[in-house]
DOKE-788985 format. One line per 5 residues: number of its first residue (from 0); for each residue x, y, z of C-alpha. Coordinates in steps of 0.02 Angstrom, whole numbers, plus 32768, in hexadecimal, padded with zeros to 4 digits. Example, Ala and Ser with C-alpha at 12.3 -4.5 7.8 and 13.67 -1.06 7.14 Angstrom:
<recs>
0 = 8267,7F1F,8186 ~ 82AC,7FCB,8165
</recs>
This chain:
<recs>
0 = 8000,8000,8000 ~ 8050,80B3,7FD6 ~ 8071,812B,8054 ~ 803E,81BA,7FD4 ~ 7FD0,819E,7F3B
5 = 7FBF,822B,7EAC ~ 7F40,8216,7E1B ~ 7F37,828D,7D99 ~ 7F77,8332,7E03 ~ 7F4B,83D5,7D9C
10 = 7F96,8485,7DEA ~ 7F93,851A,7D6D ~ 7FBE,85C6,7DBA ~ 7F84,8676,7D7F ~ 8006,86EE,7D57
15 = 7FB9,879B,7D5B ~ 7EFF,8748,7D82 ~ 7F0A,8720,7CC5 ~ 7F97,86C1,7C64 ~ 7F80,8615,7CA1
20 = 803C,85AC,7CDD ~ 801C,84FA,7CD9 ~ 8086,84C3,7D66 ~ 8052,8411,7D71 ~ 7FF2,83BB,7CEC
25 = 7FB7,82FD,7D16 ~ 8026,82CC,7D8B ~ 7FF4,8216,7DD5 ~ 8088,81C6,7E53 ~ 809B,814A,7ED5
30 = 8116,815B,7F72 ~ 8130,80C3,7FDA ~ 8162,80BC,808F ~ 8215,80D4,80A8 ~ 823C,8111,8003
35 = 82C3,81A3,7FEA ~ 8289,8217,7F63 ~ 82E3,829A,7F0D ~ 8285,8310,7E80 ~ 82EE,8358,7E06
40 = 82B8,83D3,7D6A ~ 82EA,8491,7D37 ~ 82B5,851A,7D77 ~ 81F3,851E,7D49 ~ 81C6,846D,7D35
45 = 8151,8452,7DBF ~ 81DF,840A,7E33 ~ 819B,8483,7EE8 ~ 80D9,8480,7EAE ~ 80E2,83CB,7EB7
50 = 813B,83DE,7F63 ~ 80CB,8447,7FA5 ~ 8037,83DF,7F76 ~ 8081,8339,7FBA ~ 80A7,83A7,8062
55 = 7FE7,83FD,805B ~ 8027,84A3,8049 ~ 7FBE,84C2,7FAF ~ 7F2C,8462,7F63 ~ 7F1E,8421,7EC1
60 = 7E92,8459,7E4B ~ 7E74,83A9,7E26 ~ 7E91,8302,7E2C ~ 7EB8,8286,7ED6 ~ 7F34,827E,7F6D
65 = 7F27,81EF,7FDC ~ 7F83,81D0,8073 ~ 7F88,8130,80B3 ~ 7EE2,8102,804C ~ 7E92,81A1,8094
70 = 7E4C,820B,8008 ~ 7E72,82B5,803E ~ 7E6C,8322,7FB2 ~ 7DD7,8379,7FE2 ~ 7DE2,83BA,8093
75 = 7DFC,8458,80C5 ~ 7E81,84C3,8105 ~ 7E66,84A9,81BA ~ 7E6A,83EE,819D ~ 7F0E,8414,811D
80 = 7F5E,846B,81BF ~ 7F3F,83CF,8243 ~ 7F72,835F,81C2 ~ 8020,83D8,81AB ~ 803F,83C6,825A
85 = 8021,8321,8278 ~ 806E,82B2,81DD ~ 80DB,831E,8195 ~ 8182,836D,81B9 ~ 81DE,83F8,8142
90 = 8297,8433,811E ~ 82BA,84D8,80B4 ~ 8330,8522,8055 ~ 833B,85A6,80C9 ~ 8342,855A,8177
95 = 8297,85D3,81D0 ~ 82CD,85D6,8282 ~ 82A1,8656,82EA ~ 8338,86BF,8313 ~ 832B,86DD,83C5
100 = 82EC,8636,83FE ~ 8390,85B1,8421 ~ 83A3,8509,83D7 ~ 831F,84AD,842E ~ 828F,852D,8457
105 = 829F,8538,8384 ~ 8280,8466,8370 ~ 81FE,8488,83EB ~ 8196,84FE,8385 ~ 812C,8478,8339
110 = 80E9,8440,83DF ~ 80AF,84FB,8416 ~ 8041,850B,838D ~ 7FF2,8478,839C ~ 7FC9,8476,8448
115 = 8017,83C5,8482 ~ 8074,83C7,852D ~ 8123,83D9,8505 ~ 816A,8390,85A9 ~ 8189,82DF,856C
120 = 81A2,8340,84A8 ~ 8230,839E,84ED ~ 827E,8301,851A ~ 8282,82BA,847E ~ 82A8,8353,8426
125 = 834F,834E,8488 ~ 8378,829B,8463 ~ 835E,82C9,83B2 ~ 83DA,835F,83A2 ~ 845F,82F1,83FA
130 = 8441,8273,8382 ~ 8456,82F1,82E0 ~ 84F0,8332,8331 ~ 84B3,83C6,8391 ~ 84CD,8388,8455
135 = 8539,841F,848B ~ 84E1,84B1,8430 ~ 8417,849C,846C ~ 8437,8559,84B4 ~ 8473,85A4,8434
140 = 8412,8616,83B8 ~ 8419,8610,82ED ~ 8499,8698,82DE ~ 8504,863D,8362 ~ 8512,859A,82F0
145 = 854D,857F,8233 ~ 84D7,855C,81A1 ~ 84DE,849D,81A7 ~ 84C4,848E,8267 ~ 8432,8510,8236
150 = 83E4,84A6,81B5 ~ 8403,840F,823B ~ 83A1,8470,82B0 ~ 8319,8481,822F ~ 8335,83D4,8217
155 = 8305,8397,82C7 ~ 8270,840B,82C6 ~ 820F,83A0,822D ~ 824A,8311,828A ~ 8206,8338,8329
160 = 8160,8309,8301 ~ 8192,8261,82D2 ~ 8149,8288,8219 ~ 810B,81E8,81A3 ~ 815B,825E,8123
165 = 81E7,82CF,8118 ~ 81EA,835D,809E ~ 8284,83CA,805C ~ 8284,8450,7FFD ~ 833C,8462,7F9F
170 = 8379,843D,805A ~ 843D,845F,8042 ~ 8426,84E6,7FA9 ~ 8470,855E,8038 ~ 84F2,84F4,8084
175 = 85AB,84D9,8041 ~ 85D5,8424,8009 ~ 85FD,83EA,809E ~ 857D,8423,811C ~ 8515,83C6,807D
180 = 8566,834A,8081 ~ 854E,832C,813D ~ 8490,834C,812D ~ 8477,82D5,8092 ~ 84D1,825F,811E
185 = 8449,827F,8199 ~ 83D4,826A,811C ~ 8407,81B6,80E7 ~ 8407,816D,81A2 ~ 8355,81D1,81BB
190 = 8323,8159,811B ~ 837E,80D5,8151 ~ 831C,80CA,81F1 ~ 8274,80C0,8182 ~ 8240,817C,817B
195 = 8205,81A9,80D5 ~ 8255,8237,808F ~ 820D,82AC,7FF6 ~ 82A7,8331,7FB4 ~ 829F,83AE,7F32
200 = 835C,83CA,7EED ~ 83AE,8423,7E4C ~ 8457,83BD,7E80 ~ 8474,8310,7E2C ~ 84E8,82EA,7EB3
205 = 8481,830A,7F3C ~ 83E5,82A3,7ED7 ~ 8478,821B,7EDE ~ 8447,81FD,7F8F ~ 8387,81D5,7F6F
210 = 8359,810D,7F29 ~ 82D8,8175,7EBB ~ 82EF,81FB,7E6F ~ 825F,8245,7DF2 ~ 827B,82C4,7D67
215 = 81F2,8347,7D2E ~ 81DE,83B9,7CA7 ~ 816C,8427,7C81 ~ 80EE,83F9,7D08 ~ 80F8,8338,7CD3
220 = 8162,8297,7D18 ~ 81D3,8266,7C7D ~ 824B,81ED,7CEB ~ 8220,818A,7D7D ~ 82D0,8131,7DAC
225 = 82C1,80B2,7E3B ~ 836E,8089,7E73 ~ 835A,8023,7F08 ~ 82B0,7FEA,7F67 ~ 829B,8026,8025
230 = 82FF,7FA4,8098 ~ 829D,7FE0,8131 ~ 81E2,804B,8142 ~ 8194,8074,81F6 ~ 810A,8021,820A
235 = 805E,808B,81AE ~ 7FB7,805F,81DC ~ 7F2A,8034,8161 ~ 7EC8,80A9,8192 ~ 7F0A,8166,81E7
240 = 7EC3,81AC,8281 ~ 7E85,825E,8251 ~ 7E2E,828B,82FC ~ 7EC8,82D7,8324 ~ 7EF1,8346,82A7
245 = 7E53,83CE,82E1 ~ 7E96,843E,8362 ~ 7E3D,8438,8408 ~ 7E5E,84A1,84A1 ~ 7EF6,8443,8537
250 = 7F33,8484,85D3 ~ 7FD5,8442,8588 ~ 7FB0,84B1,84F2 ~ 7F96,8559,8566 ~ 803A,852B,85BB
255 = 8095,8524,851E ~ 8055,85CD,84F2 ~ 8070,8621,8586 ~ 8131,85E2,8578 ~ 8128,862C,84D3
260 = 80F3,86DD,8515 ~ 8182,86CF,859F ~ 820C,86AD,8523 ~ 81BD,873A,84CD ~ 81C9,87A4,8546
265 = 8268,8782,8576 ~ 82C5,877C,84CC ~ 8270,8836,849A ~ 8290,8890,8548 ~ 8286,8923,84D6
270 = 81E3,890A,8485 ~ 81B2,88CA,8519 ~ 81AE,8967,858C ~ 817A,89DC,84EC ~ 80D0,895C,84F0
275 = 80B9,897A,859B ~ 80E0,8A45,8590 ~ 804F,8A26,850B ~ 7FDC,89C9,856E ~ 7FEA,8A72,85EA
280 = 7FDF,8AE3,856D ~ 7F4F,8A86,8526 ~ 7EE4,8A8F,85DD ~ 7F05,8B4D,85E2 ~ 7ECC,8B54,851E
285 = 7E30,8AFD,8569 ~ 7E0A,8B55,85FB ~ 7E2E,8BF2,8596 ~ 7DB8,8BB4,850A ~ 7D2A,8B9F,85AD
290 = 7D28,8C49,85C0 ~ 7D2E,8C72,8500 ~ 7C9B,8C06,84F0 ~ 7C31,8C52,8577 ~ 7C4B,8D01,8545
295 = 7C1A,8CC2,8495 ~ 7B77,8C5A,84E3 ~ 7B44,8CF9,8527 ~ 7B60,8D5A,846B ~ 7B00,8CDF,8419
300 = 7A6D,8CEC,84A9 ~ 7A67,8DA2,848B ~ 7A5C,8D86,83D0 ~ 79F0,8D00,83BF ~ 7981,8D68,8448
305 = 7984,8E07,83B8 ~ 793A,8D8A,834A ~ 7882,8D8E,83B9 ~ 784F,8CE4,842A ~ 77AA,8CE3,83C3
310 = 77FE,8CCF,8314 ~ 77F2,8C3F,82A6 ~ 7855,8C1C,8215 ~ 7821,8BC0,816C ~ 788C,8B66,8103
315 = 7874,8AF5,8076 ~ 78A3,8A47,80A1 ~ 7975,8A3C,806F ~ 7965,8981,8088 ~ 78F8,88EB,806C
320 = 7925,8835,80AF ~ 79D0,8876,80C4 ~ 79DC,88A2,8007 ~ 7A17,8966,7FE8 ~ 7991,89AA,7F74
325 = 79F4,8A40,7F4C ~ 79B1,8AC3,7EB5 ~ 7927,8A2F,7E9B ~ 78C5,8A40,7F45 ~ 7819,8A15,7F2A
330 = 77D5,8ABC,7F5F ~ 7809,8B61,7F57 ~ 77CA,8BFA,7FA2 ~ 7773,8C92,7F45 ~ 7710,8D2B,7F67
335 = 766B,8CCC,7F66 ~ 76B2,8C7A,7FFE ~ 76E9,8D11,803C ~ 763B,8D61,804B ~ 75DD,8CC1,807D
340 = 764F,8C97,8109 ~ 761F,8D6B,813D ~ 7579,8D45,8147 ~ 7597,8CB4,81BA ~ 752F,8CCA,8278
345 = 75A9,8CFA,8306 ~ 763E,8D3A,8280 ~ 7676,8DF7,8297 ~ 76F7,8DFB,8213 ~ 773E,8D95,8196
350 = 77EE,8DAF,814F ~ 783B,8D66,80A2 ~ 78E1,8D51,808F ~ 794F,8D4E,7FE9 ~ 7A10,8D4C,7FFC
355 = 7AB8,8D39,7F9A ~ 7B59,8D9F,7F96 ~ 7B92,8E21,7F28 ~ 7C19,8EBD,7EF7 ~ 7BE6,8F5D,7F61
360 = 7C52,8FED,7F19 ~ 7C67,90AC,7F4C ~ 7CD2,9108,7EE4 ~ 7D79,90AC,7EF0 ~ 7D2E,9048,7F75
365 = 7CF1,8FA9,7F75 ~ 7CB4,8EFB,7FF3 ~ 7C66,8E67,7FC4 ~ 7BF8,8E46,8042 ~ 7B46,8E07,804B
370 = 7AA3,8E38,800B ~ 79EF,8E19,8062 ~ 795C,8E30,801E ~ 78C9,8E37,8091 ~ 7832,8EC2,80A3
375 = 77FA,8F4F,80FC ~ 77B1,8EFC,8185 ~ 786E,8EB3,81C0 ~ 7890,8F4A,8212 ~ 77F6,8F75,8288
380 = 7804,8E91,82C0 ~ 78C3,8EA8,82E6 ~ 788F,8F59,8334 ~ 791B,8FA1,82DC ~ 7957,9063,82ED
385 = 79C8,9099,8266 ~ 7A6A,90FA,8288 ~ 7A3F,915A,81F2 ~ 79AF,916C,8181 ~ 791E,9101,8168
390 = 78FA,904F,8151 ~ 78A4,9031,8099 ~ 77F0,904D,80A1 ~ 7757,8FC9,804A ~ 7738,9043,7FB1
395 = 7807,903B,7F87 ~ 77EB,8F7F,7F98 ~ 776E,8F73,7F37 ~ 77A9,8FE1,7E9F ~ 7866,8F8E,7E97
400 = 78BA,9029,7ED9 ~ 7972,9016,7ECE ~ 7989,9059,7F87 ~ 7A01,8FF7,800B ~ 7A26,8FED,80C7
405 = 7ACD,8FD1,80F7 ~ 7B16,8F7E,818F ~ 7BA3,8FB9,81F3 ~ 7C2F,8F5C,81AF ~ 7BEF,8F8B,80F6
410 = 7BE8,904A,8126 ~ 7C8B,9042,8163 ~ 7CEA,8FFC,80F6 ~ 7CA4,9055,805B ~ 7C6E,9109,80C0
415 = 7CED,9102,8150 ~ 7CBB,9173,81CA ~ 7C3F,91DD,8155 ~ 7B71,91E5,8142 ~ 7B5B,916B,80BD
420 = 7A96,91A3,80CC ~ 7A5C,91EB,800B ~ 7AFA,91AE,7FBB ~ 7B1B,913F,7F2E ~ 7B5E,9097,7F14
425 = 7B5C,9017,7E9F ~ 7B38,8F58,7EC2 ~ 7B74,8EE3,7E4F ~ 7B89,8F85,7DCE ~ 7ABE,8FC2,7DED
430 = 7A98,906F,7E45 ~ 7A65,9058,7F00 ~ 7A2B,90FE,7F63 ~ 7A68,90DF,8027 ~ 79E1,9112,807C
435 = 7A0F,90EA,812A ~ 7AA1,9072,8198 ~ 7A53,8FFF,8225 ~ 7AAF,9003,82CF ~ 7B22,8F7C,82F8
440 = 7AEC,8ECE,8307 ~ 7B79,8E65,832F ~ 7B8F,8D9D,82EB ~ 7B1F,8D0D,830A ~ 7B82,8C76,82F0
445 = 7BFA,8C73,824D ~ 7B8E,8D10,8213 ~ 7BC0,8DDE,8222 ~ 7B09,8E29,821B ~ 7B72,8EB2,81F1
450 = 7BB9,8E84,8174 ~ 7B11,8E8B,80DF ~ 7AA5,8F01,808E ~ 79FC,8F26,80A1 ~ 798E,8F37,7FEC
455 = 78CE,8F0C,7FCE ~ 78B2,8E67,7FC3 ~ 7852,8E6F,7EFA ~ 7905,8EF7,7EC9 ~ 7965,8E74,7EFF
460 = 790A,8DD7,7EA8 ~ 7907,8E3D,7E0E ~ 7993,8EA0,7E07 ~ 7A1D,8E68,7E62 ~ 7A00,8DAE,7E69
465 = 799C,8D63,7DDF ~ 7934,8CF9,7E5C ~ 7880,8CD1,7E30 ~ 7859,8C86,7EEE ~ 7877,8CB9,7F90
470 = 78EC,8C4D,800D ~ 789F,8C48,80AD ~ 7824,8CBD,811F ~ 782A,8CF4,81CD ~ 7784,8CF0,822B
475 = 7759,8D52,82CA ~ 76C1,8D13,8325 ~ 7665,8D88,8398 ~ 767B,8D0A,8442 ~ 76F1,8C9B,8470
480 = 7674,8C0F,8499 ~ 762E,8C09,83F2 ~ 76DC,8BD8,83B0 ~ 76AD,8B2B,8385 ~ 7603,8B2C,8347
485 = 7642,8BC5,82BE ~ 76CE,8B44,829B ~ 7640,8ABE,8259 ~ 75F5,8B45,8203 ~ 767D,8B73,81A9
490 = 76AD,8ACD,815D ~ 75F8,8AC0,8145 ~ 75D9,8B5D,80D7 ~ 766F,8B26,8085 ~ 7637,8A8A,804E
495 = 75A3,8ADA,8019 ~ 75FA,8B61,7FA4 ~ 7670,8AF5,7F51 ~ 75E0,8A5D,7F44 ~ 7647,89E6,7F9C
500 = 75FE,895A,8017 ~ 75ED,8938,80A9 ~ 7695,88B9,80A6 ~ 76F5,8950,8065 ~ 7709,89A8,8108
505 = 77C8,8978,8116 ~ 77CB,89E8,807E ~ 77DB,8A7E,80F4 ~ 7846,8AAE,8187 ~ 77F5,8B12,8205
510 = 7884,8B41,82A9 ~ 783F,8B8F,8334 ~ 78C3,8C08,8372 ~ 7873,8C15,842A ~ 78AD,8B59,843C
515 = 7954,8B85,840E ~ 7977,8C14,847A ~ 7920,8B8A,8512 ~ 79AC,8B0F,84D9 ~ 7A33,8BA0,84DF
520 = 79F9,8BC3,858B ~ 79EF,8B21,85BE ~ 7AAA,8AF2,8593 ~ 7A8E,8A53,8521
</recs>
C-alpha cells in the first residue's frame, strides 16, 4: 500500500489574474514507505508546486491525494493545517528559525502551536539534537551557530514531530559542500531508519543520495528512476487517525503559550517596556476619551433637543429584507404627499427636505458646502431667529425665488466678518440674493449645521438640483402623547397616496425623535 498516492494532479497559476502558467499538468505518482525521493527539473518545471502539494501547502485544482488510503483532496484548510502538524515535517532552503529563540526552544516551536504538553516533547527534542550532532549548542541562538548546524537545527524541528513524511525544499542550496555533505549524511541514516523522505534538489550529486530520483519538465514526470527499493519502512497503519489533527483547547496548550509570552518578553526587554508605556498611555487616552465623550453626550442632547421632542421623521424605506434598494425604492415622496400628510389630525407643521452639495462663490471666494432645501414653515418649528435678515417666506417658495440663507460657517468663509444680508452669490454658477445668516447651530453627530445653505425647497428641486421628489419630511405633532397614533397615520396616508397595500408598510420609515433623545438620556 503507498504511503502517498497522486492521480491526475492539475495546478495552473495566474500570472497577472490572466495569463494562465501550467505548473503541473497530470501528474499521477506513488511513494512507498521508506522510500528516499529526490525531484530534479529546471527552474519552472513544476519541481516546488509538486512539493508543496505533497506537503499540503497548496491544493490542487484537481485530481486525488491519498494518504495512507485516505482520500484527502477535498478538505479544507483547517483540516490541511492539523494534517501539517501532525504527519508531516519540512526543511527549507533557508533554514526559518526564529532569531532570538536558542537551539531547542526553536525545535520546540511545533509543539507551541499545536497545543500538546511539551514536557515529555522537550525530552525527546533533546535526544534528537544530540543525535544530529548538536549536544553542546541547545543554548545557543541562529547567529551563534554556522549554516549547516542551522539547517541541522531546522532539521530536528521537522523531526520532532516524528513525521510519516519528511519534506525538503533544496535543503543544502545554502550550505558549502561540506556542511552538504554532512546533512545528505543525516539524511541517509534518517532513511535508513525507515523515515520516508520527499527532496526537491537542482544538484545531481546531492539526488545521488536518494534510491529514487524523478525528473519533471514542464509540469509532467518524464523519468521515474528507481535505484534501490526501501530496506526498512516504520510501520503505517491502514487506516490514519484524523481526530487529532482538529485543534481543541489543553491546559498543556495554555502552558505552552504562556512560555511563549515569557520568552517573549524576555528576549524584547525593549519592546517590552515600550508595550507597557503603551498600555499606560492607552488608560489615560481612555479616561481622557470619558470625558471627551461626555462633553460630546451632552452636545448631541442639546442638539437633538433643538430638533423638538414631538418631531417625527419620514423616510422612504432604504432597505427591504436586507437588500439596499438604492435610486429604485419603491416609493418616493412628492408634493401631493406633502399636502396630504398637512392635513393630517394632530400635525402643526410639516417640513420637506431636499439636499445635495454644491460650489457657493463670492467674488474670489468660494466653499463647497451643503445645500437644503426645505420651506417656510422650517423656521417658525425650529423657532429660529436669524442673525441677519429674514428667513424665506411661502410666496418666495412658491414662485422659485432664487433667495438663500446661509449658515455661519458659509458666511464666514465667503463674507468674513461682513453683512452678507442683500448681497449676491452664485451657487453652482446661478444668482442667489442672501437674504439673511441663521445663528450658530453647532454639529450633531458627523454633521456641521453650519456648514449648508438655506434655499426654498421647489428653487432648489428645480434649479439647483434637478430632483423631481422630495427625500424625506419632518413632522411636528401638536402633543407629545399623540406621537404614536400620528405615526400610524402617517404610513397610513402614505399607503393611500402612492396606492400601495396594506403589506407595504415596511415601505416607509417613520423615527420618532422623542425616543431617541429618551435613549440619549437613558445612557444605552
Amino acid at each position: 500500500m503507498a504511503l502517498i498516492s497522486l492521480k491526475e494532479i492539475h495546478k495552473t497559476y495566474y500570472i497577472g489574474g490572466k495569463i494562465p502558467v501550467h505548473a503541473l499538468q497530470g501528474i499521477s505518482l506513488d511513494i512507498e514507505p521508506g522510500e528516499f525521493v529526490a525531484i530534479m527539473g529546471h527552474s519552472g518545471s513544476g519541481k516546488s508546486t509538486l512539493l508543496a502539494i505533497l506537503g499540503l501547502l497548496d491544493k490542487a485544482d484537481s485530481g486525488e491525494y491519498k494518504l495512507v488510503d485516505n482520500e484527502i483532496g477535498q478538505m479544507s484548510e483547517k483540516e490541511y493545517a492539523g494534517l501539517r502538524s501532525r504527519f508531516f515535517g519540512f526543511v527549507f532552503q533557508t533554514f526559518n528559525l526564529l532569531p532570538k529563540l536558542n537551539v531547542t526552544n526553536n525545535v520546540m516551536l511545533p509543539f507551541i502551536y499545536s497545543g500538546e504538553d511539551s514536557t515529555e516533547k522537550r525530552k525527546e527534542a533533546l535526544e534528537i539534537l544530540k543525535q544530529i550532532g548538536l549536544g553542546e549548542r541547545l543554548h545557543h541562538r541562529p547567529n551563534e551557530i554556522s549554516g549547516g548546524q542551522q539547517q541541522r537545527v531546522a532539521l530536528a524541528r521537522a523531526l520532532s514531530n516524528k513525521p510519516l513524511v519528511i519534506l525538503a525544499d533544496e535543503p543544502t542550496g545554502n550550505l558549502d559542500s561540506k556542511s552538504s555533505h554532512e546533512i545528505m549524511e543525516i539524511f541517509k541514516r534518517l532513511n535508513e531508519a525507515g523515515n520516508t523522505i520527499i527532496m526537491v534538489t537542482h544538484e545531481p550529486d546531492i539526488a545521488g543520495w536518494a534510491s529514487r530520483v524523478l525528473t519533471l519538465n514542464d509540469g509532467q514526470i518524464v523519468n521515474d528512476e528507481k535505484r534501490e527499493r526501501p530496506k526498512v519502512a516504520k510501520a503505517v497503519k491502514n487506516k490514519l487517525d484524523l481526530s487529532g489533527t482538529k485543534r481543541r483547547f489543553t491546559f498543556g496548550g495554555l502552558k505552552n503559550y504562556c512560555y511563549e509570552a515569557y520568552l517573549s518578553i524576555i528576549n524584547n526587554k525593549l519592546r517590552s517596556v515600550l508595550s507597557i508605556l503603551g498600555v499606560m498611555v492607552g488608560v489615560a487616552a481612555v479616561v481622557a476619551m470619558l470625558a471627551l465623550g461626555t462633553g460630546a453626550k451632552r452636545n448631541m442632547e442639546d442638539a437633538f433637543s433643538s430638533l423638538g421632542t414631538n418631531v417625527l421623521m419620514v423616510r422612504t424605506a432604504s432597505r427591504s429584507g436586507g437588500i439596499s434598494l438604492g435610486s429604485d425604492a419603491a416609493a418616493r415622496f412628492n408634493f401631493a404627499d406633502y399636502a396630504a400628510l398637512s392635513g393630517l389630525e394632530s400635525v402643526e407643521y410639516v417640513i420637506p427636505y431636499v439636499s445635495g452639495r454644491a460650489q457657493a462663490v463670492f467674488q474670489n471666494k468660494n466653499w463647497n458646502t451643503s445645500v437644503t432645501g426645505t420651506s417656510a414653515d422650517y423656521a417658525l418649528m425650529k423657532k429660529s431667529e436669524l442673525e441677519y435678515g429674514h428667513f424665506f417666506t411661502k410666496a418666495e417658495d412658491t414662485t422659485r425665488v432664487k433667495v438663500a440663507v446661509l449658515g455661519q460657517t458659509v458666511a464666514t468663509e465667503l463674507f468674513g466678518d461682513a453683512n452678507p444680508d442683500g448681497r449676491f452669490i452664485k451657487i453652482n454658477r446661478i444668482n442667489f440674493n442672501v437674504i439673511g445668516v441663521l445663528p450658530e447651530q453647532g454639529a450633531m453627530g458627523w454633521r456641521n449645521l453650519d456648514d449648508q445653505i438655506f434655499v426654498p425647497v421647489k428653487t432648489a428641486m428645480d434649479r439647483l438640483m434637478g430632483k423631481d421628489y422630495i427625500d424625506y419630511f419632518e413632522v411636528q405633532v401638536d402633543k407629545l402623547g399623540d406621537m404614536d397614533a400620528v405615526s400610524e397615520n402617517l404610513v397610513t396616508e402614505l399607503l393611500r397616496t402612492h396606492r400601495l397595500n396594506e403589506s407595504d408598510r415596511q415601505s416607509f420609515e417613520i423615527t420618532n425623535m422623542a425616543e431617541i433623545l429618551v435613549i440619549r438620556n437613558s445612557g444605552v
